[in-house]
C-alpha positions as CSV (number, residue, x, y, z in Angstrom):
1,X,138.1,92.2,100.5
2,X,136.2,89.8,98.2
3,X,135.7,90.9,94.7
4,X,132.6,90.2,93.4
5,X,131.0,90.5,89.9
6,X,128.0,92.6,89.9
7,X,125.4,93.5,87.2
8,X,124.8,97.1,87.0
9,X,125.3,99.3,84.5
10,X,128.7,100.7,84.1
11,X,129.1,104.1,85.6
12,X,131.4,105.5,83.0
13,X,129.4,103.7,80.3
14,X,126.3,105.7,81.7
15,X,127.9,108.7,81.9
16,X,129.4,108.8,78.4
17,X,125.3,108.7,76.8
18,X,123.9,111.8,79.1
19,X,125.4,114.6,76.8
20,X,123.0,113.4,74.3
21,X,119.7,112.1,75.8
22,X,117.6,111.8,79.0
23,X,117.1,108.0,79.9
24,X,118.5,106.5,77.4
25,X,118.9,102.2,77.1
26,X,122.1,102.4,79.0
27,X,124.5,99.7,78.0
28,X,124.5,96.8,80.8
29,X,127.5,94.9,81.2
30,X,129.3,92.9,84.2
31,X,132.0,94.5,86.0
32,X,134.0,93.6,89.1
33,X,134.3,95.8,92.3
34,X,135.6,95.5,95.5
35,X,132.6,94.3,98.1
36,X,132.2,97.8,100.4
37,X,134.2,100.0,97.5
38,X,132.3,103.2,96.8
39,X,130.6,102.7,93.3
40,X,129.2,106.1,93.4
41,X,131.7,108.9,93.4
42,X,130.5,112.2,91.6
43,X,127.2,113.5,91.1
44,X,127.3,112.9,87.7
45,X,128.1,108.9,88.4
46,X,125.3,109.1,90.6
47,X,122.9,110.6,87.9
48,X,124.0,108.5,85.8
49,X,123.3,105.5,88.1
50,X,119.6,106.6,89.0
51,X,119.0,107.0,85.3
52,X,120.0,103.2,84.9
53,X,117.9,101.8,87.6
54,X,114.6,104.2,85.9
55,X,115.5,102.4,82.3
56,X,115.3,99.0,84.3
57,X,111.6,99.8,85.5
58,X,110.6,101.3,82.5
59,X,111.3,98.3,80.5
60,X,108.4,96.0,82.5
61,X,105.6,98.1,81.2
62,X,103.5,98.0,78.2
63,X,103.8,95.3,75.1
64,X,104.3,91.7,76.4
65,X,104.8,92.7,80.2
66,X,101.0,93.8,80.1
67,X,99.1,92.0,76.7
68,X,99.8,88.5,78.4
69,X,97.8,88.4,81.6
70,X,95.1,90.8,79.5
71,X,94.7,88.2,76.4
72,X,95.0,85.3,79.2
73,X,91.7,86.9,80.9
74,X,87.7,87.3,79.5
75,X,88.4,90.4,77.7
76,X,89.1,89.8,74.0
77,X,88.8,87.4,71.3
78,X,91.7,86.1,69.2
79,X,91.4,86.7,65.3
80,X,92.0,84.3,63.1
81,X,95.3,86.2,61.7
82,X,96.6,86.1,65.3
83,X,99.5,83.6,64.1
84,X,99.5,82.1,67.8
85,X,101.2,85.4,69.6
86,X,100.1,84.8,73.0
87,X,98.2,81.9,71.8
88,X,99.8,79.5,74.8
89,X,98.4,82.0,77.6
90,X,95.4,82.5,75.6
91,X,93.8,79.0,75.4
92,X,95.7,78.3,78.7
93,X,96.0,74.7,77.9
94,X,98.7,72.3,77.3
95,X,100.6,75.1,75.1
96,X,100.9,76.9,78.1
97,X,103.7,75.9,79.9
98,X,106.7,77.1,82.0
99,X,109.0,77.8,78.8
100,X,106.7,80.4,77.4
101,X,108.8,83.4,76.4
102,X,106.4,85.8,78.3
103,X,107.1,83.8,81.5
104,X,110.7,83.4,81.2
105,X,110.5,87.3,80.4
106,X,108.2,88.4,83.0
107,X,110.6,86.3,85.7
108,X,113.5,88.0,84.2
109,X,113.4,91.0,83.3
110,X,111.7,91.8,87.0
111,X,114.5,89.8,88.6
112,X,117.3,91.8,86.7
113,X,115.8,94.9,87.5
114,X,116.0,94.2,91.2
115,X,119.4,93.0,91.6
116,X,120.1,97.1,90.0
117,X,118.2,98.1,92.7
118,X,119.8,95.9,95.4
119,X,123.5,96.8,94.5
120,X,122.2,100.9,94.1
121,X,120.5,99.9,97.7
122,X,124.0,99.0,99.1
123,X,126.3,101.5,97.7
124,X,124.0,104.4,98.3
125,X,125.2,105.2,101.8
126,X,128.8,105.1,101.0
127,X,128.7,108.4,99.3
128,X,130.6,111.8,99.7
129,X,128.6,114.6,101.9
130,X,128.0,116.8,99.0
131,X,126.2,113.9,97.0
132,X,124.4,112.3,100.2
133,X,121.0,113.9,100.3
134,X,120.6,113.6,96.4
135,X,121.9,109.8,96.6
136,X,119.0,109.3,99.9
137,X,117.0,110.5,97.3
138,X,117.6,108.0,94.2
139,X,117.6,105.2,97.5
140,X,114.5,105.9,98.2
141,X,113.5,105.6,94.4
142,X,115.5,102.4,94.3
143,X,113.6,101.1,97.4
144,X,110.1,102.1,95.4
145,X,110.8,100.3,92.5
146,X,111.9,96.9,94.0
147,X,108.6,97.4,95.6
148,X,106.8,97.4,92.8
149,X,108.7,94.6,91.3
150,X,107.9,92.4,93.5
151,X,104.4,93.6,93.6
152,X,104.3,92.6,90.1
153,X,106.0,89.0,91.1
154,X,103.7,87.9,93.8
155,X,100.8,88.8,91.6
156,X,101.6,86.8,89.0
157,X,103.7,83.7,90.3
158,X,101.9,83.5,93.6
159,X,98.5,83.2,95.3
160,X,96.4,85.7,95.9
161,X,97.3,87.1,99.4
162,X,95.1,85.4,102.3
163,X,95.6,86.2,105.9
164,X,94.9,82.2,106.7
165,X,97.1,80.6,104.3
166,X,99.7,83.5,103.3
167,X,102.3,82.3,106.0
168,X,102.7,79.0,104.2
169,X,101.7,79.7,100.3
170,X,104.5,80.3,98.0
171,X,105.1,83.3,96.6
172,X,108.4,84.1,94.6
173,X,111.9,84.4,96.3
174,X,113.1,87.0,98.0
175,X,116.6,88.6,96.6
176,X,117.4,92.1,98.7
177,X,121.3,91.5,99.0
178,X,123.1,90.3,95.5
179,X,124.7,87.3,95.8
180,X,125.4,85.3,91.9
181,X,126.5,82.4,94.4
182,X,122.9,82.3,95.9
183,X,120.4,79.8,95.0
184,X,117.3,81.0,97.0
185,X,114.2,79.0,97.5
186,X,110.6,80.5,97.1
187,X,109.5,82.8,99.9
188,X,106.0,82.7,101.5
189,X,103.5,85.2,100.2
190,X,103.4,87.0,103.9
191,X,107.1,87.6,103.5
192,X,107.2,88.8,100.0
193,X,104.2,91.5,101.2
194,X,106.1,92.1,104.2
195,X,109.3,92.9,102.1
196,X,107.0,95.4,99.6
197,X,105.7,96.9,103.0
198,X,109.4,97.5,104.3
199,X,110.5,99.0,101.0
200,X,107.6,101.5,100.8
201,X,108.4,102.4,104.2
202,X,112.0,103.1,103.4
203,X,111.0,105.0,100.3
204,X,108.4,106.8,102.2
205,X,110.8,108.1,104.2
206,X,113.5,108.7,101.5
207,X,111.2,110.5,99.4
208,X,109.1,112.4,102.4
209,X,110.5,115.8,100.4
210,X,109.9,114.8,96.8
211,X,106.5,116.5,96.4
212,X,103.9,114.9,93.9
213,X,103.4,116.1,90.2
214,X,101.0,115.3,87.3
215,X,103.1,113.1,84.9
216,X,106.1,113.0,87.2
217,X,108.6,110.7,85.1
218,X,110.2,109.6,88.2
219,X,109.0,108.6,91.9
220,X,107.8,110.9,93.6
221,X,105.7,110.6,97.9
222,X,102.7,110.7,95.8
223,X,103.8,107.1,93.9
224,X,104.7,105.9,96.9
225,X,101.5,106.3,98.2
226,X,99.3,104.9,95.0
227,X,101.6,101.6,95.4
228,X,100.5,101.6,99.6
229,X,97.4,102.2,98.2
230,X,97.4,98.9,95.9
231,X,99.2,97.1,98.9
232,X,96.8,97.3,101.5
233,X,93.8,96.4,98.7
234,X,95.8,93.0,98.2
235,X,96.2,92.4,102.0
236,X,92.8,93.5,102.6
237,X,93.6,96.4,105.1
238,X,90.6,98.1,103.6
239,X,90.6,101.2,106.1
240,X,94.4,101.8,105.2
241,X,93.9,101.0,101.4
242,X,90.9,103.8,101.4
243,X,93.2,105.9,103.4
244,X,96.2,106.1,101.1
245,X,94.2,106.3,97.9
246,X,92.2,109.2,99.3
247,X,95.4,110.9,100.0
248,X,96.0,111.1,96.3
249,X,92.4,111.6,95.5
250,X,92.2,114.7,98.5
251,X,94.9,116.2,97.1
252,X,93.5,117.8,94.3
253,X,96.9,117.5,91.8
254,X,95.5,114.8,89.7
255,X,92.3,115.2,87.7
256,X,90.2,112.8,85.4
257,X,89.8,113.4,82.1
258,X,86.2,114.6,81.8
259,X,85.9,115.9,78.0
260,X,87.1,114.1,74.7
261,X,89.7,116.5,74.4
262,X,90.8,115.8,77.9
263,X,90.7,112.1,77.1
264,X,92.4,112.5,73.5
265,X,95.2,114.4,75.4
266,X,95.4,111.5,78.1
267,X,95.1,108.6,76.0
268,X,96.6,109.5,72.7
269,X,99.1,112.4,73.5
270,X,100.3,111.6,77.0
271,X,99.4,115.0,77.9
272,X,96.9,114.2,80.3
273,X,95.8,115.3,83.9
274,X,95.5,112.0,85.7
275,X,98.9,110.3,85.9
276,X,101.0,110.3,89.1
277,X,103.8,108.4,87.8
278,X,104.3,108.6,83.7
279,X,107.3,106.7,82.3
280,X,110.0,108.8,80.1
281,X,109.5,108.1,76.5
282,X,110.9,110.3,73.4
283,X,110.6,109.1,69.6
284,X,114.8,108.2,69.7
285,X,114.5,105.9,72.4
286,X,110.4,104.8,72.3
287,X,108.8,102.0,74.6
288,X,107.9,99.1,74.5
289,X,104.8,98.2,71.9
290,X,101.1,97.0,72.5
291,X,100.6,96.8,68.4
292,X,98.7,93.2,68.7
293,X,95.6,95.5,69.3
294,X,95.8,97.3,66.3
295,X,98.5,96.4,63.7
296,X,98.0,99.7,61.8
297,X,99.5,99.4,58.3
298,X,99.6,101.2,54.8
299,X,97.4,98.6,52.0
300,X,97.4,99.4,48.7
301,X,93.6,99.1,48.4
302,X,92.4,101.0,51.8
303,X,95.1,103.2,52.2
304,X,95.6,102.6,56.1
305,X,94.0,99.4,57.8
306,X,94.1,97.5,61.0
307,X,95.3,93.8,61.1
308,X,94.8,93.2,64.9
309,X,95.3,90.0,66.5
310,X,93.2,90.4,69.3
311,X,89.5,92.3,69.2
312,X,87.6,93.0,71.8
313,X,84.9,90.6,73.0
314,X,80.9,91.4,72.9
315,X,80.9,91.8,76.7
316,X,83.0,94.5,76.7
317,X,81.8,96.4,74.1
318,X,78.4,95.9,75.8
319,X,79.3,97.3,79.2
320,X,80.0,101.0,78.5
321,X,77.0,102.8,78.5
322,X,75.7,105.4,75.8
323,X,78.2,108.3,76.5
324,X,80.7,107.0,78.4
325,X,83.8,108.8,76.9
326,X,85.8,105.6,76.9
327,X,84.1,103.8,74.5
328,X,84.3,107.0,72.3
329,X,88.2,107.2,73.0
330,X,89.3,103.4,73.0
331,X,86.9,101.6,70.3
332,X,86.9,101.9,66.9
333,X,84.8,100.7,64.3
334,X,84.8,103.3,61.7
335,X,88.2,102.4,59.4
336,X,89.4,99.4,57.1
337,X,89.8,95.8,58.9
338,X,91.7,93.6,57.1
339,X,91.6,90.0,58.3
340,X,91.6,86.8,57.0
341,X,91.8,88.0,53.8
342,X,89.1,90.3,53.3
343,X,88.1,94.3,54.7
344,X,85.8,95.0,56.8
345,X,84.0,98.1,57.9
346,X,81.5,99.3,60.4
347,X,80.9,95.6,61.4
348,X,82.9,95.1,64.8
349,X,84.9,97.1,67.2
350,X,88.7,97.1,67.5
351,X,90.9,98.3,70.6
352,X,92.7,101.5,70.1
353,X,93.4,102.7,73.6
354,X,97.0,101.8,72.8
355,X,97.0,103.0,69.5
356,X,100.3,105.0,69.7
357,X,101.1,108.6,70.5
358,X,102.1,110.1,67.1
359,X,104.8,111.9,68.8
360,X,106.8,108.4,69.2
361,X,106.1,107.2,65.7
362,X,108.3,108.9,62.6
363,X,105.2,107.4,60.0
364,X,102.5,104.8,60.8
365,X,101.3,104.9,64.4
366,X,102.7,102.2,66.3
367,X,101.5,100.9,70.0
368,X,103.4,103.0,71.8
369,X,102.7,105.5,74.5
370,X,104.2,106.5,77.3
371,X,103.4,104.1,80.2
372,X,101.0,105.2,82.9
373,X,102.0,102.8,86.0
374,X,99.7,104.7,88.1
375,X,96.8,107.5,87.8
376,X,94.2,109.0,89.7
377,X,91.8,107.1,88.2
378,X,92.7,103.5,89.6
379,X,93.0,105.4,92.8
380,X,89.1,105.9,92.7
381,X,88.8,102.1,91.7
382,X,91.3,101.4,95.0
383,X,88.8,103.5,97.1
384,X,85.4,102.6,95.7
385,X,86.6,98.9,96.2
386,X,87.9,98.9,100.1
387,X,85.2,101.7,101.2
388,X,82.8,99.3,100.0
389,X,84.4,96.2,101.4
390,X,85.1,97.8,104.9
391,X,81.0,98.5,105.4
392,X,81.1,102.1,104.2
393,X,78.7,102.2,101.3
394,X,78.4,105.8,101.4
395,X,81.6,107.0,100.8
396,X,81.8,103.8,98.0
397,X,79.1,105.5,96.3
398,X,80.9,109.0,96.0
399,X,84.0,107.6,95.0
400,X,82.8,105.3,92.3
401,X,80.0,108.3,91.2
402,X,83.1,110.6,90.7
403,X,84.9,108.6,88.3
404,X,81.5,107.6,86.4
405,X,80.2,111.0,86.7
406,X,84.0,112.1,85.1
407,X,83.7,109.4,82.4
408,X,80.0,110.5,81.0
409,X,79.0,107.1,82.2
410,X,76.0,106.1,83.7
411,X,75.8,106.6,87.7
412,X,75.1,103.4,89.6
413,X,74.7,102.2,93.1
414,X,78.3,100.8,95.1
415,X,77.8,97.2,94.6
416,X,80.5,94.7,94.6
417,X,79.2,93.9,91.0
418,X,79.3,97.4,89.9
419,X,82.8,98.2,90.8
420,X,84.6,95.2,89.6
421,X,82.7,96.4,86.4
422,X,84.1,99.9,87.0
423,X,87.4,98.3,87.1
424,X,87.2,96.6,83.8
425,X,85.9,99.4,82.0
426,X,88.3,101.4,83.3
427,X,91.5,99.3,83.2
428,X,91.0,97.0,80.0
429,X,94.1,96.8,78.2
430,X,96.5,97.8,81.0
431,X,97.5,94.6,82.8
432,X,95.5,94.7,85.7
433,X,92.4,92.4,84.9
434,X,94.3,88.9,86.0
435,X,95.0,91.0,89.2
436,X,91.9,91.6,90.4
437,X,90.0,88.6,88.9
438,X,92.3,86.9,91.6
439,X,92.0,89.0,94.2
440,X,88.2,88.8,94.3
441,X,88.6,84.6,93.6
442,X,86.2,84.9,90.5
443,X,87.1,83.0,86.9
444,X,84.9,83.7,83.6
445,X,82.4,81.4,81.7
446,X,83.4,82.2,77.8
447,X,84.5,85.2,75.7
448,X,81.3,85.7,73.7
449,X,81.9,87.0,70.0
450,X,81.0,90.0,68.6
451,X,78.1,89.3,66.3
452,X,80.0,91.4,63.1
453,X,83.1,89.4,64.0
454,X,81.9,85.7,63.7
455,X,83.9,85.3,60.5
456,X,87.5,86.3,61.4
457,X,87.8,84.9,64.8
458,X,88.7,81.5,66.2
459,X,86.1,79.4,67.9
460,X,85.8,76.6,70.0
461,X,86.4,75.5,73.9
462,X,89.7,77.4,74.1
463,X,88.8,80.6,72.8
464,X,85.2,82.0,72.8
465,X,84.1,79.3,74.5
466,X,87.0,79.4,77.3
467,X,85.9,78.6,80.8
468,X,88.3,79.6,83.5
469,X,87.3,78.7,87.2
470,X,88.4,81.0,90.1
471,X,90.0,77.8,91.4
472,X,92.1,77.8,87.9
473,X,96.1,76.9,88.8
474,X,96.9,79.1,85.8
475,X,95.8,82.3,88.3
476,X,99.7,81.4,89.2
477,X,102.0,81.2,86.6
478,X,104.5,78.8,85.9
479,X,108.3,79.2,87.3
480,X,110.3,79.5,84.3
481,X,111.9,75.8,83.2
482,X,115.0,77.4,82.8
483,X,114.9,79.1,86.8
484,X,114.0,75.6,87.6
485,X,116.8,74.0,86.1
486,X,119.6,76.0,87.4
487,X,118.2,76.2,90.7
488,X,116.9,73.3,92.2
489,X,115.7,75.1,95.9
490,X,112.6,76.3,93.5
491,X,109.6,74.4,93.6
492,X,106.9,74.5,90.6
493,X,103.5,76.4,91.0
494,X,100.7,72.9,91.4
495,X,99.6,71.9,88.0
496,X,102.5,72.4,86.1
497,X,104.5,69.8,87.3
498,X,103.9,66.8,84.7
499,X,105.6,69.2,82.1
């Protein structure tokens, strides 16, 4: 047979760090294998293995892998002690190019994470029968996750999915068997959403048993069936999009947070009711941090101050209404700002949804929580949006009435402008804005300044005054210069070519 090096974490490596956590950051190294051998042998190899391929999906969430698109979008304001993090994507002008770390990160780390779940994918079958239904299950987990992967690709790196043009736009390339030899050219967007509709298939079936729980920390049929539900929103099968989020919604296992307790336990703790899939983090191991929104430090004249570099902008502190629990849980404008040299008080909001969960801090809270891939409460966003879009206004209205009414928010009528304003009240922060902003073919005309804030944030064309046309080639990010240099089947997204 033909041995071939494969990149996977090392089964007795894995094994050696379970006596002393749960997912830890297994070590990943290369190791050689017999094409066909049986890489999973025991139980505990095969726990060990699963654990691997969950570290891998947990790394893509929070900190860079979600601030970039946000910052890159009309929600927040850079401050003038920003020190240029994220400033390329920002301004999204010529500093914004293909070698941007956040690119070549978001490429990467999504790409290494599916060749795990490709070798898992191939060696999952050649298992002994006492292992076989637990190893169907972890297959149907690995099938999941490159799902969402390449979820997370094609809305990023390619265009927006349109029945017309999707058979010829390019989307990302399409890796299901590992091959280190290969050198694969960019796939059409209608085969990249075929291949997410064949995994979730697969892991629909492989997972038919494992039964939904609030804060599951790995996939269960009900995370399957948020991601259809995200799916058929992007390919505009409204009927099956409201179908699939309903299923969730009908169930009656997830519940919004409709008290500040309730949202202090969600949003703070990671205790909440409304996540159907909530990533595994302890204080040993952590996440990865979103601390550009905060910066929380210890100052010798205020005690404990904020040093954001990033504040929200005066439309979005505008949108919630009086009482909507949100603003209450997420804004703050009450402690010490330090910025550009001076403290401020009581004059401008900061953004402390991702604040930190004290449990996963040993002294100054620091932007991390446990990451939420998906909750109830996008699944009342997913509904709202294709009930409205596939003529029935009725059941728009309940949908998008129950997450309001849940929130302490003002009640409104289903219009298309209301729920995309639903969606960014509801989702700021999280990575989802570029998303949608694309899938609706809208842009934004200027991040207006909070009035309090005029003095320690940067002005000018690229920043409060940014205009960003739903045309805009940035909507599809850059392949990485380095992807393009080793692989010269890829062609670059339109616009970034001159680089």
């Amino acid at each position: 047979m033909k041995k071939i090096f494969k990149y996977i974490a090392s089964a007795a490596a894995v094994v050696s760090v379970l006596a002393s956590c749960n997912l830890d950051l297994v070590p990943i190294s290369s190791i050689a294998y017999e094409e066909g051998g049986q890489l999973i042998q025991t139980q505990a190899n095969l726990t060990a293995l699963e654990n691997g391929l969950l570290q891998s999906y947990r790394t893509l969430h929070m900190g860079e892998f979600e601030i970039a698109s946000e910052v890159m979008m009309d929600g927040f304001n850079a401050t003038l002690d920003y020190g240029n993090n994220y400033g390329g994507i920002h301004k999204t002008d010529y500093n914004f190019t293909s070698s941007d770390y956040y690119v070549e990160d978001y490429w990467s780390y999504n790409y290494s994470a599916i060749k795990n779940y490709n070798i898992f994918i191939a060696a999952a079958d050649n298992v002994d029968d006492e292992i076989r239904a637990n190893a169907r299950v972890a297959k149907g987990e690995a099938f999941f996750l490159r799902a969402a992967s390449y979820l997370n690709l094609a809305r990023h790196f390619g265009k927006a999915y349109k029945a017309a043009t999707a058979g010829t736009d390019l989307c990302v390339p399409l890796v299901v068997v590992y091959d280190q030899q290969e050198k694969p050219a960019r796939a059409t967007v209608a085969e990249v959403y075929g291949q997410i509709k064949a995994d979730l298939d697969s892991a629909a079936l492989c997972l038919a048993g494992v039964k939904g729980k609030v804060r599951a920390d790995r996939p269960t049929i009900d995370a399957v069936n948020a991601l259809y539900a995200r799916y058929y929103l992007d390919v505009a099968d409204y009927a099956k999009a409201a179908e699939y989020a309903h299923k969730l919604i009908d169930s009656g296992t997830y519940k919004l947070s409709s008290t500040a307790e309730e949202m202090e336990a969600e949003f703070v703790n990671d205790a909440g009711t409304e996540p159907i899939y909530q990533v595994f983090a302890s204080l040993s191991e952590g996440t990865n941090a979103s601390a550009v929104w905060t910066y929380w430090t210890s100052d010798n004249n205020h005690g404990e101050v904020f040093k954001p570099y990033y504040i929200p902008t005066k439309d979005v502190i505008d949108m919630y209404s009086t009482g909507d629990l949100r603003f209450a849980a997420w804004f703050d404008n009450t402690q010490w700002v330090q910025l550009n040299g001076k403290y401020y008080q009581g004059e401008f909001y900061i953004f402390t949804k991702y604040w930190g969960n004290p449990a996963l801090t040993s002294s100054i809270r620091n932007g991390r929580q446990a990451p939420k891939p998906f909750t109830i409460a996008e699944q009342y966003l997913i509904a709202a949006e294709a009930e409205l879009a596939g003529g029935n206004a009725p059941a728009a209205r309940a949908d998008l009435n129950a997450l309001q009414s849940a929130r302490g928010a003002d009640q409104t009528e289903a219009s298309e402008a209301n729920i995309r304003k639903e969606w960014f009240k509801e989702t700021i922060g999280s990575g989802l804005r570029m998303s949608c902003m694309k899938r609706w073919g809208i842009g934004y005309n200027g991040r207006p300044m909070q009035a309090g804030a005029v003095n320690v944030l940067n002005g000018g064309d690229v920043y409060e005054g940014k205009v960003f046309k739903a045309d805009d080639y940035h909507f599809q990010w850059p392949i990485p210069s380095h992807e393009m240099k080793i692989n010269k089947n890829l062609k670059q997204n339109d616009g970034y070519t001159g680089e």
